[in-house]
N, C-alpha and C positions, 0 to 999 in steps of 0.2 A: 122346590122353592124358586122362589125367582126374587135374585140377589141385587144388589150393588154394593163395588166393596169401594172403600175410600183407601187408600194408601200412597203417598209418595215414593216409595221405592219400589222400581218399574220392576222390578226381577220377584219381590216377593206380592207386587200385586197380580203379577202373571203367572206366578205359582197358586195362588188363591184359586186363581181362577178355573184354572187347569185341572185343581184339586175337587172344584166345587163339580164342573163340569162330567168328570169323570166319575163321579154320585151322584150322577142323576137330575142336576140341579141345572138353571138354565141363569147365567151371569148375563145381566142385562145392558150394564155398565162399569165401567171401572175407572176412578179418578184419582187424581192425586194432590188435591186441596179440598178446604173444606168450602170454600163456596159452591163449589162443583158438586161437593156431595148433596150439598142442601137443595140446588137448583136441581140436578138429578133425580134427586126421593121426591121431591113436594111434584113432579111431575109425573115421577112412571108408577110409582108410590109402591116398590116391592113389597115382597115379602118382610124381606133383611136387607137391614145394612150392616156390613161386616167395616169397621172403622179403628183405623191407627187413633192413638191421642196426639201424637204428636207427629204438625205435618206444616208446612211450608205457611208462611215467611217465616215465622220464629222458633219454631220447633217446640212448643210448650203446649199449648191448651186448643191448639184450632180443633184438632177433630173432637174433642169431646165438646171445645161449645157449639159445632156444626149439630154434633150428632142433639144435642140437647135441643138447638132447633127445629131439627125434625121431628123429634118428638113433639114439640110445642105446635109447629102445623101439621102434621100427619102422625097423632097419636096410634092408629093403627098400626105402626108401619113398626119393626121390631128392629133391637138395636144390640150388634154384638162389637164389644168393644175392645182393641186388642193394645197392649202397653207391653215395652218391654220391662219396666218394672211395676212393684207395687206405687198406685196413688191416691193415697189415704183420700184427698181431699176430693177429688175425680170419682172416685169408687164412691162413696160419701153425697156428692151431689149428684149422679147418675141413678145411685138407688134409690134416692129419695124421693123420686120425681115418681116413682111405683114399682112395683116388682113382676110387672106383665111382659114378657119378652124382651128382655132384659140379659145381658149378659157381662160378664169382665173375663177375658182371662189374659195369661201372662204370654208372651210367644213362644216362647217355650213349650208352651204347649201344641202347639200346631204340628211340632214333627213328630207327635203321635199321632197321625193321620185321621185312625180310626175315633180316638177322644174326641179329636177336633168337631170332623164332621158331626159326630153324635152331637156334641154341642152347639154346633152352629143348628142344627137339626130342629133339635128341644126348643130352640129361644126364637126359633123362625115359627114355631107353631104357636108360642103364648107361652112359652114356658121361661125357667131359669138356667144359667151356667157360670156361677159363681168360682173363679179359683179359688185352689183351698188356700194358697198363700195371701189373699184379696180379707177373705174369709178370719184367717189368723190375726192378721193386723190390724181388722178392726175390731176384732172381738177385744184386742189386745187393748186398743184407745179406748174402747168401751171400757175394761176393769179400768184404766187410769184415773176416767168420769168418775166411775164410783166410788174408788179409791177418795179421790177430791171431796164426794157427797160427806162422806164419813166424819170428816173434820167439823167442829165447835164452829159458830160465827164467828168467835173471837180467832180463831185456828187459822179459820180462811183470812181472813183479817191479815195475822202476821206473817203466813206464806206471802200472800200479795206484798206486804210491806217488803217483805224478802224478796221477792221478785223487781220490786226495786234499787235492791241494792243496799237497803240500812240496816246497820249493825244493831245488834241488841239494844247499845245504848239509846241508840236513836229512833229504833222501835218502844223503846218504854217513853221515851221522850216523848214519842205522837202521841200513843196513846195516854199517855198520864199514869202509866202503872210502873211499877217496881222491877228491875233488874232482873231480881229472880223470877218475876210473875213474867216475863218473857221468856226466860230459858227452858222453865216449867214448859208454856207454848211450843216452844220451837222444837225440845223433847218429842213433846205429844209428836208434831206435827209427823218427825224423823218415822216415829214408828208404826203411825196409822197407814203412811206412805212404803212401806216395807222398804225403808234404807239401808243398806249394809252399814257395818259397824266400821268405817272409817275415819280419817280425820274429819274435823269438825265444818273445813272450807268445803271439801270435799261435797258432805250431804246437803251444804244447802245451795252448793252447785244442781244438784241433782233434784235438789227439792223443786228449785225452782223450773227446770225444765221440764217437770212434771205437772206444774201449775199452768208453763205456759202451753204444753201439748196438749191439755186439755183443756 
């Protein structure tokens, strides 16, 4: 394959490379921002680009919107994306853009040599390399969505009211119902959302950060 990798830190972009090189692979470039990255692929147009998420000036989202542009002008061009941790949202808009050469993993995974390479491999050719911790978490947001689907309109209704902060009283106030016909709700709501049987502040802490995750 013939690479470019994106990475800001000079010692594990020159292990990369060293790693790639020594498999057969031929590193064409190596940079450490993501304009660099983008101005690099849209011109030598690799195989792969092997890309950090986070890379200089602020250290949050450059290389994944770098890499996102490459995609957008050089959809041919394959994209392996490396984070030191899980990023729902990043994993989430990286996939959805297609599932053609395509990769996420953790770095963790890189000093299994042999995983690595295999997977830089598979996703240089058109393939996938999904971590399974990438893989867990979203499955995971995933049951939350549904979890959420399961609830009454009225249901979702008083979550969200909950997620603003009104107390019972002031949830039957909005709505125009009875005391009980909201506790009834908020019941439901506890146990569709699988709460533990805690105190009361407690679950609809938990209710609501499960409305706002997903």
């Amino acid at each position: 394959m013939r690479v470019v990798i994106a990475e800001d830190l000079v010692l594990l972009r020159e292990g990369l490379a060293s790693l790639l090189t020594d498999h057969g692979h031929e590193v064409i470039d190596a940079v450490g921002d993501g304009d660099a990255l983008v101005e690099s692929a849209t011109r030598v147009r690799p195989d792969l680009c092997i890309v950090d998420v986070r890379m200089p000036p602020t250290q949050t989202d450059e290389g994944l919107r770098a890499a996102l542009e490459v995609r957008r002008r050089a959809p041919e061009v394959a994209i392996l994306i490396l984070s030191q941790h899980v990023e729902e949202r990043y994993a989430t808009e990286l996939l959805g853009g297609g599932a053609t050469g395509i990769g996420y993993l953790l770095k963790d995974r890189i000093a299994d040599v042999r995983e690595f390479v295999s997977a830089a491999s598979r996703v240089g050719a058109g393939g996938t390399a999904i971590d399974p911790e990438v893989v867990a978490q979203l499955l995971s947001r995933r049951r939350r969505v549904n979890v959420l689907d399961d609830l009454t309109p009225r249901e979702t209704e008083v979550l969200g009211l909950l997620a603003e902060g009104l107390s019972n009283a002031a949830i039957a106030e909005r709505l125009v119902v009875s005391h009980g016909a909201v506790e009834k709700h908020v019941k439901n709501v506890f146990g569709k959302l699988g709460l533990p049987q805690t105190d009361a502040t407690h679950r609809r802490v938990l209710a609501v950060l499960t409305y706002l995750g997903a």
